[in-house]
Legacy VTK file of the C-alpha trace (Angstrom):
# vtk DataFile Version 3.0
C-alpha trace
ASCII
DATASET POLYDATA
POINTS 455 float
-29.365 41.838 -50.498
-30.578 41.289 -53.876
-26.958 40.329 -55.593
-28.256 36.774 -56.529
-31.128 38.298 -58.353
-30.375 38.994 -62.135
-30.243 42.890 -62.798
-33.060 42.182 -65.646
-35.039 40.499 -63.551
-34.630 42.579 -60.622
-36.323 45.873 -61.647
-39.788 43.975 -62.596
-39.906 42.204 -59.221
-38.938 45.489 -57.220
-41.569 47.261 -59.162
-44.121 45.272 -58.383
-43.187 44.945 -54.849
-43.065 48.429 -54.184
-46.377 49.072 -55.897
-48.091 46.249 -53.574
-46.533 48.061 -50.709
-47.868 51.475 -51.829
-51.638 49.690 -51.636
-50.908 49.836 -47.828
-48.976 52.913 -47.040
-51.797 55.088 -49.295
-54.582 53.738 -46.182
-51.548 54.474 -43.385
-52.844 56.588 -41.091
-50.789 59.290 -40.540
-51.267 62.424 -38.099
-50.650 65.947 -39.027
-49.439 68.372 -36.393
-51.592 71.992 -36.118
-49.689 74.472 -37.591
-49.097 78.376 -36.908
-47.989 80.226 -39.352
-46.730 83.781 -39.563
-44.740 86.043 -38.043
-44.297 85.749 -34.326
-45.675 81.905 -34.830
-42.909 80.953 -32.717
-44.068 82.888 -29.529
-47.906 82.031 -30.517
-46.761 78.478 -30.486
-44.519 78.684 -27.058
-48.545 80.481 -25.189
-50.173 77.217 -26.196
-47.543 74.909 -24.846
-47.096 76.370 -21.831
-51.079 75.372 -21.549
-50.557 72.061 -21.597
-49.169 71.737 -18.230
-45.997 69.813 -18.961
-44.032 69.630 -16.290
-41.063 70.677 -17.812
-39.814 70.837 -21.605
-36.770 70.268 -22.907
-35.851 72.773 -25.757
-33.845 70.453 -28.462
-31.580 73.180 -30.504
-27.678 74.094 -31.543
-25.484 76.595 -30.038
-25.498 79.058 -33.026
-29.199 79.134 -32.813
-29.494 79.993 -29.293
-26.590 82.896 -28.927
-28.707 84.357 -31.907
-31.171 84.587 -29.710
-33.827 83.320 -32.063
-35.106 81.025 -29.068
-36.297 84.460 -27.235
-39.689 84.786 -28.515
-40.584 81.339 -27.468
-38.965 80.892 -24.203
-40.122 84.153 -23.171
-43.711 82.983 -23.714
-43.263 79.489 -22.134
-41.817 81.979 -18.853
-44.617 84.187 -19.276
-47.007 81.123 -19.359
-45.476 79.442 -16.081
-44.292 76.988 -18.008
-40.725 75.553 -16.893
-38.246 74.370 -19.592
-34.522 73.829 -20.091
-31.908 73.910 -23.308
-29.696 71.791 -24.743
-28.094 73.160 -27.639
-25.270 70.893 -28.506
-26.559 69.849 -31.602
-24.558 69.776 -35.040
-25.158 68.733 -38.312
-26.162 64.984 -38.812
-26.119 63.958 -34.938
-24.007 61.330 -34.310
-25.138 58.913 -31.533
-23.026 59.834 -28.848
-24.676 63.318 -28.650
-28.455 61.664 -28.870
-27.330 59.835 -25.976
-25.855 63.261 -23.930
-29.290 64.681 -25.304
-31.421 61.485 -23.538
-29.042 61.736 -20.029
-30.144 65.446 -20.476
-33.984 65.102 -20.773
-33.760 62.583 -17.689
-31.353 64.674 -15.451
-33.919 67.510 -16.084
-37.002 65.489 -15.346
-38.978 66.216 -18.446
-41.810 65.256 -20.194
-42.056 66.659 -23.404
-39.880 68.338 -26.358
-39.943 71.698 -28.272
-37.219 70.702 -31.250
-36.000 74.100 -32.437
-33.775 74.206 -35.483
-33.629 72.802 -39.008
-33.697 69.308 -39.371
-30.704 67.853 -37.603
-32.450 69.609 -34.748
-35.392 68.284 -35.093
-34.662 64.690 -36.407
-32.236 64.440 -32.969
-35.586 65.739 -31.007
-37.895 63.089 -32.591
-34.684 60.126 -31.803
-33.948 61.188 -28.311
-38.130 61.210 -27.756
-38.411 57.258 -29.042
-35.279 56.561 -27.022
-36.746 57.784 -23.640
-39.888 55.931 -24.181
-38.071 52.531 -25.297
-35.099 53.122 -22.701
-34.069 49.028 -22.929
-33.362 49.208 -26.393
-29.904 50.458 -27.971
-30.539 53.306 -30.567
-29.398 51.187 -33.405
-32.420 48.807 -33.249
-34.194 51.787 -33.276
-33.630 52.387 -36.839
-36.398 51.235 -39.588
-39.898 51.087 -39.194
-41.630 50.808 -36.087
-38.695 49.617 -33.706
-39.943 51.562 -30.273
-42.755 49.655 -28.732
-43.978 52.442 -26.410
-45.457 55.633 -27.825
-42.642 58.448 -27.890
-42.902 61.863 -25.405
-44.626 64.433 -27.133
-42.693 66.605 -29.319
-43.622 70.569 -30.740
-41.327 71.861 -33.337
-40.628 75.438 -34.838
-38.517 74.529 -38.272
-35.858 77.385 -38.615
-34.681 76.777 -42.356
-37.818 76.239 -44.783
-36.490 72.561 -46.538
-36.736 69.794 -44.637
-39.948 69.301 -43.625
-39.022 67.154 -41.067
-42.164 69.073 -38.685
-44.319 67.103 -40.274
-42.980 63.557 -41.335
-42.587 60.492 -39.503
-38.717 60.095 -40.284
-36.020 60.950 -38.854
-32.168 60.592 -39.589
-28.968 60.856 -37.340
-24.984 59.523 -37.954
-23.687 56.338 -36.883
-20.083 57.349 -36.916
-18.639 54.458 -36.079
-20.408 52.659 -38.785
-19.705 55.425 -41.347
-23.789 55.712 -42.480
-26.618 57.256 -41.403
-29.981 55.741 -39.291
-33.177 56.210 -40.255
-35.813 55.751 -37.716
-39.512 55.999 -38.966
-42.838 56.070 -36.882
-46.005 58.080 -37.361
-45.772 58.613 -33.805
-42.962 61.194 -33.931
-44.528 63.620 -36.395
-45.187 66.683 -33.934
-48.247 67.732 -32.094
-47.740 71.269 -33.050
-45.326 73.124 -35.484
-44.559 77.308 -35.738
-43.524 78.319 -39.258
-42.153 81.728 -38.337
-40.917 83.329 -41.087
-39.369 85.859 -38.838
-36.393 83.182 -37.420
-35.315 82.914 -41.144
-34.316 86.424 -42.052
-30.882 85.606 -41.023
-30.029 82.664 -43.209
-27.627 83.715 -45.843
-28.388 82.943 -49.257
-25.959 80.086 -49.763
-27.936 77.902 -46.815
-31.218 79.136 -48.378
-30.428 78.151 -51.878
-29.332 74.344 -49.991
-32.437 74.158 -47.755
-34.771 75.345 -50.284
-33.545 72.494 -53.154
-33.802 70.093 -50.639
-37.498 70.848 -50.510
-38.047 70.931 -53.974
-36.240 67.338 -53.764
-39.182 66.336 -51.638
-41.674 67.701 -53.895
-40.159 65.881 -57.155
-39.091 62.090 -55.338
-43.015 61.821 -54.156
-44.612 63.467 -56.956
-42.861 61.011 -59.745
-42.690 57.889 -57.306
-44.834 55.022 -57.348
-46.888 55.601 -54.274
-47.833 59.136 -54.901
-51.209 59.856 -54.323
-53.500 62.585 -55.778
-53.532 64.502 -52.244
-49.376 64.207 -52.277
-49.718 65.009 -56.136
-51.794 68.154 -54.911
-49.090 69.103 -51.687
-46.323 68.202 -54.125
-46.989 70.709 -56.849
-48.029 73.393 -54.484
-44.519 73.264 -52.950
-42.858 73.146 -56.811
-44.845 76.134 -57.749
-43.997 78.050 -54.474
-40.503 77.399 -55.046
-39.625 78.226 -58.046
-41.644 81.691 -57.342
-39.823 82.629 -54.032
-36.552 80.429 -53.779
-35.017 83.358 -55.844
-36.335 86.250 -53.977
-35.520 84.759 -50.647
-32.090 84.468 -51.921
-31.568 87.977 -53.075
-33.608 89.323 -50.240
-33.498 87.860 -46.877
-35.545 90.133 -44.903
-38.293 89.662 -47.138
-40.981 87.898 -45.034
-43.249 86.705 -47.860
-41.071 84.679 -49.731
-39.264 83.267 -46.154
-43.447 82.281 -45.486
-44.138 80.683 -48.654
-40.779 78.978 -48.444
-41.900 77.255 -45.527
-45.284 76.317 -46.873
-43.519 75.191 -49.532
-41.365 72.877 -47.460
-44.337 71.509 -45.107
-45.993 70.863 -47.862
-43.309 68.988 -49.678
-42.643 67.492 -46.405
-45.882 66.456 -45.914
-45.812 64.569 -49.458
-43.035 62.786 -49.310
-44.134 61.295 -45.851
-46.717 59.374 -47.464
-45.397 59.034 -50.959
-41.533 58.264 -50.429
-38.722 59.685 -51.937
-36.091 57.497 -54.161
-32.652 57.798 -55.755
-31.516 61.015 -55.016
-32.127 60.302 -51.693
-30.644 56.943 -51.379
-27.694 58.257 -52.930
-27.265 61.613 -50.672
-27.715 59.461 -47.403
-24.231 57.588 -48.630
-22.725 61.267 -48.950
-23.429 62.215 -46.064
-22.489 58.881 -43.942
-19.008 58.901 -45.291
-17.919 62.480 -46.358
-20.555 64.055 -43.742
-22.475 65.870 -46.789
-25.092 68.145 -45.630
-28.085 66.543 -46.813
-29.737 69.741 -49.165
-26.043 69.800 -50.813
-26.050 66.052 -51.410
-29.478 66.064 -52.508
-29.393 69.296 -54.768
-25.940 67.617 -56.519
-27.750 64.685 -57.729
-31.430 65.875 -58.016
-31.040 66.640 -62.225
-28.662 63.467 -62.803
-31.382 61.397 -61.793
-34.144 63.166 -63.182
-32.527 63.209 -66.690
-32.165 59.101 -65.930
-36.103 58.615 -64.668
-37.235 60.621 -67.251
-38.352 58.340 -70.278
-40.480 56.629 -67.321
-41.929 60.238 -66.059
-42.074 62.257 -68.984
-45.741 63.109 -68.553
-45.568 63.656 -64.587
-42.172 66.138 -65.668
-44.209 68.029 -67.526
-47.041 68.477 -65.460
-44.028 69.772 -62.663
-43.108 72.173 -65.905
-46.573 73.665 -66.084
-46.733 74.080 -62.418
-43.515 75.655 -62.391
-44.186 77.836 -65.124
-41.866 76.914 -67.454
-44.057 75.377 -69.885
-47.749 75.272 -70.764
-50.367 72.383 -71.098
-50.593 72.748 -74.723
-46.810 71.763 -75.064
-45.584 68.524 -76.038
-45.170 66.039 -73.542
-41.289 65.711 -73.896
-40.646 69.192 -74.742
-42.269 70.064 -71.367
-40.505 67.357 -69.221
-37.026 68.885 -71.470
-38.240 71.673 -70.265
-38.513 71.139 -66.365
-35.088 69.311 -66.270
-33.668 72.405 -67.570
-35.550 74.588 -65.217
-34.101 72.518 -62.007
-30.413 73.146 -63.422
-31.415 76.956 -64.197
-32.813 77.616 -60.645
-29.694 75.773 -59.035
-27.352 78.011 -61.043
-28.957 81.059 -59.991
-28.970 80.526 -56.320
-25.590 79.615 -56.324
-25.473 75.736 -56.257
-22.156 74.004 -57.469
-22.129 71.437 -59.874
-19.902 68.909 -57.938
-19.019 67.219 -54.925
-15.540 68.355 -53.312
-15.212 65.453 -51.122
-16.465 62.328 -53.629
-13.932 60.011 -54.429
-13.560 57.638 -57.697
-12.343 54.463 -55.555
-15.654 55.224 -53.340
-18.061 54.654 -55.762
-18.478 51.410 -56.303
-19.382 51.480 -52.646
-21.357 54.192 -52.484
-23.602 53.182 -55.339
-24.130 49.544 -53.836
-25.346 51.183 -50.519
-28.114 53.402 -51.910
-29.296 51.104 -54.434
-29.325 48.407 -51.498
-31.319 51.245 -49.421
-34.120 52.539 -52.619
-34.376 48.820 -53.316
-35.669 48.088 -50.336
-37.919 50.830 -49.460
-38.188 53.704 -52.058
-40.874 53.447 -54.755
-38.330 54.700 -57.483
-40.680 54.587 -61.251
-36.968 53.463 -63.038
-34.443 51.522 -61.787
-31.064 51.661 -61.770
-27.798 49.024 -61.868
-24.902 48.807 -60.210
-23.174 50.457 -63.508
-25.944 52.946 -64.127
-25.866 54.168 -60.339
-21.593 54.440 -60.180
-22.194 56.307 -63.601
-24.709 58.715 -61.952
-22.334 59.108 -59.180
-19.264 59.827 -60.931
-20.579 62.714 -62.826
-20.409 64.653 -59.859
-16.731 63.888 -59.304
-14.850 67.205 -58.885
-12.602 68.430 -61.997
-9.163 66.779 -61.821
-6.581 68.634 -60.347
-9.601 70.105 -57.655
-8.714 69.530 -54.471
-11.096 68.310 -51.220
-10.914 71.734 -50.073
-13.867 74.050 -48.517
-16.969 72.852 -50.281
-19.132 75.928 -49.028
-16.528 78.300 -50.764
-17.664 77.788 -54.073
-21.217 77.801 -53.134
-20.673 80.799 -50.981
-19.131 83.067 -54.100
-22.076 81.364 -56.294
-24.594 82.961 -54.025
-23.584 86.194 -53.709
-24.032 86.234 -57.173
-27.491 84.819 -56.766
-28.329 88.914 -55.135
-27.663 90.166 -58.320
-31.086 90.875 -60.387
-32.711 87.900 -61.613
-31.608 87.153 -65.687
-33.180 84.846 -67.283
-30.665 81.234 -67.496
-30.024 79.366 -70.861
-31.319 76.075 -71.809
-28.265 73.471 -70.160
-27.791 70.011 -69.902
-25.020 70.228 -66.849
-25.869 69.612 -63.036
-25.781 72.406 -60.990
-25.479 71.909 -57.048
-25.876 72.233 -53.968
-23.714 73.443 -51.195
-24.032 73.925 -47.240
-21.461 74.511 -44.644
-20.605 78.069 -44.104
-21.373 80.826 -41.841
-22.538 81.382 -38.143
-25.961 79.761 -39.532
-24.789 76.899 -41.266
-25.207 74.363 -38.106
-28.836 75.195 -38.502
-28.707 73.365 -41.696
-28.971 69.336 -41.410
LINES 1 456
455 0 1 2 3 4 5 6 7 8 9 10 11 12 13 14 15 16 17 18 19 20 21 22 23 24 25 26 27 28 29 30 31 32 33 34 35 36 37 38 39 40 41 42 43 44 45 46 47 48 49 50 51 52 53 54 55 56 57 58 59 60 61 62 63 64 65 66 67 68 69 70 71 72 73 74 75 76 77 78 79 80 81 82 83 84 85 86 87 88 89 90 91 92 93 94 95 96 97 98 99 100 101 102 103 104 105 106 107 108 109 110 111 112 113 114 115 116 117 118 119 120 121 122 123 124 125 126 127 128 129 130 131 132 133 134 135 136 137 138 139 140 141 142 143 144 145 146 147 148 149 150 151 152 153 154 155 156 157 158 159 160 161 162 163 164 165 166 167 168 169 170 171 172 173 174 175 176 177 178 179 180 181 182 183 184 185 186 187 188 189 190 191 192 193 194 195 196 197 198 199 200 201 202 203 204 205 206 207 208 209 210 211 212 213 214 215 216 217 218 219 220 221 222 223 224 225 226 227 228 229 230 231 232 233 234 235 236 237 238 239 240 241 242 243 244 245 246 247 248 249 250 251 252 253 254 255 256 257 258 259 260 261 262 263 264 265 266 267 268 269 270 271 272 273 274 275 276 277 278 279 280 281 282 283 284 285 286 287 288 289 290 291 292 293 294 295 296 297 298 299 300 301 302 303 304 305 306 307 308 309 310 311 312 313 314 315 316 317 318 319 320 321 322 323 324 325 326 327 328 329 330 331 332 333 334 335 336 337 338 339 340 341 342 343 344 345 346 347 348 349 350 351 352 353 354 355 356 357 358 359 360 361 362 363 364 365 366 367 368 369 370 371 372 373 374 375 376 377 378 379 380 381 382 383 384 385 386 387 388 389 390 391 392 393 394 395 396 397 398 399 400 401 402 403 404 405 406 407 408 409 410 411 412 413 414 415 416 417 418 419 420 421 422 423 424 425 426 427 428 429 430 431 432 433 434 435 436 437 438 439 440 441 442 443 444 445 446 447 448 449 450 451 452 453 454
């Protein structure tokens, strides 16, 4: 879109347009679903819909999730309530169309009128898609993606997040696969940000540390992208450093102890509030650049975020230095009364310390040198022209990004999750303190009978 534009030029013009754009989203009026919170949230949540008198609800979820039997406590209170719902738990990672559509035939062979999306994201992004689709049944779900596509006012939607990262209970985005196309959609609307959400810490016991270490980065992705963008505000600032500090407190302990119900509650604080952040105040590169991953080498999206989350720090950081050290202080890694660049030094190599001690790898199995070029032209084409980035990248400066997370020569495209899987069991060890490094360290997300929970 922008190729006839000179690179030098291209970066003041963006700026500005993205600021002026910013002016508006700031005064966007934007709803915010009531939350329970706690243990046995999920159940609490499942008594107040079955209040509403819906005359049926369709229960949006994957297959792993509901032989678990982690859908009991709510179900059992929508049956208890009178309240009449079905399942459909064919969901996988990054929905592809042709399952929103089984998902749509579903909700209208069932007669409903409202959604409960149960899950982590890819869950409850397909949930907030297949509730636009039914209310704006004449339009294909392509046109659906961007801003504002569905005319009519989605079904209502309830959602109880079971993987504290991304958020997506609160924001007015949501993503699935085009597989034909070989990218991803991305449909926003403030009217598909729930009614209600249930953070229940008690449906995340279960995860295993490597798809905690994933889910949790991604949140702290969400934190960083809104807190250093250009349309953060000082009530995102405020959600945005809450989540930083709450993850770099209880990521760790979540990981080594999984049962542990107070970390698993302030991880999801810590991802609502993130989540609520970035839905006002954007993200940028990292996410333009892990949406490409995942279109073409079907990335989960913490992994692909959590690989290039320090890369593009250590690039934006001569034009954040003072916002990276106010994320230092906040993450306790450095005080006020430290130097401005030491500090921001300082929270880059905090980000790489916490990914190597939950077990994140440093590179991406699947990437490919010949993609690149590719690859780098789509996300900058995609944070051009909607992400409020504060430095901007080239063509050049985004493939270079990219291809330091090119696996080691001689690796092959084998199981991605392995790697992260050995990392994390390491992560149970007791905590040591990491030295100071200037390597990326990764995510990773595939794996065991939880991992379709993961987006």
């Amino acid at each position: 879109m922008f190729d006839f534009v000179p690179e030098s030029a291209r970066a003041t013009g963006l700026g500005a347009l993205m600021k002026g754009v910013g002016m508006v989203t700031r005064y966007l009026p934007i709803p915010q679903p009531t939350l329970l919170v706690g243990p046995g949230s999920s159940a609490r949540l499942g008594q107040a819909i079955a209040g509403f008198g819906h005359r049926r609800i369709l229960v949006v979820t994957d297959a792993v999730i509901s032989k678990l039997g982690l859908l009991k406590p709510l179900t059992d209170a929508l049956a208890a309530g009178g309240a009449d719902f079905v399942v459909f738990d064919e969901i996988t990672p990054d929905a592809p169309i042709p399952l929103i559509e089984r998902g749509i035939a579903f909700y209208r062979e069932h007669d409903c009128d409202a959604i409960v999306a149960f899950g982590g994201g890819s869950s409850m992004d397909a949930a907030k898609v297949i509730a636009v689709a039914i209310a704006n049944p004449n339009k294909p779900l392509r046109s659906l993606a961007g801003y504002f596509k569905g005319l009519n006012t989605p079904i209502g939607i309830y959602a109880v997040p079971t993987t504290a990262g991304t958020g997506s209970e609160v924001t007015v985005a949501a993503v699935i696969s085009d597989p034909d196309r070989h990218s991803k959609l991305v449909v926003v609307d403030t009217r598909i940000v729930p009614k209600m959400a249930a953070l229940d810490p008690n449906l995340m016991t279960g995860l295993p540390p490597h798809i905690t270490a994933a889910t949790g980065i991604d949140a702290l992705t969400h934190a960083v992208e809104s807190f250093v963008g250009n349309w953060a505000t000082p009530a995102t600032d405020g959600l945005a450093l809450s989540a930083i500090g709450l993850i770099f407190e209880n990521l760790p302990v979540a990981c080594r102890d999984g049962g542990n119900l107070q970390a698993r509650e302030k991880m999801s604080l810590a991802s609502t509030y993130a989540g609520l952040a970035f839905t006002r105040a954007n993200v940028g590169y990292v996410h333009a650049i892990a949406h490409q991953f995942g279109g073409r080498y079907h990335t989960p999206h913490g992994l692909a975020n959590a690989i290039m989350l320090p890369h593009v720090l250590e690039f934006s950081m001569p034009a954040i230095v003072d916002r990276m050290a106010q994320m230092a202080v906040r993450a306790k890694v450095a005080t006020e009364d430290d130097d401005p660049d030491e500090a921001a030094q300082k929270f880059l190599d905090a980000v790489i310390a916490l990914n190597r001690e939950v077990g994140i790898p440093q590179h991406l199995a699947a990437l490919k040198e010949a993609d690149i070029p590719a690859l780098a032209k789509a996300a900058l084409n995609e944070a051009h022209t909607g992400y409020p980035v504060p430095r901007y990248l080239t063509q050049g400066q985004c493939e270079a990004l990219i291809r330091k997370v090119l696996p080691p020569k001689g690796a092959g495209e084998g199981d991605t999750a392995a790697p992260a899987r050995r990392a994390a069991r390491k992560a149970t060890a007791p905590r040591k303190s990491a030295p100071r490094a200037r390597a990326a360290g990764r995510e990773a997300a595939t794996g065991s009978a939880r991992r379709k929970a993961d987006r």
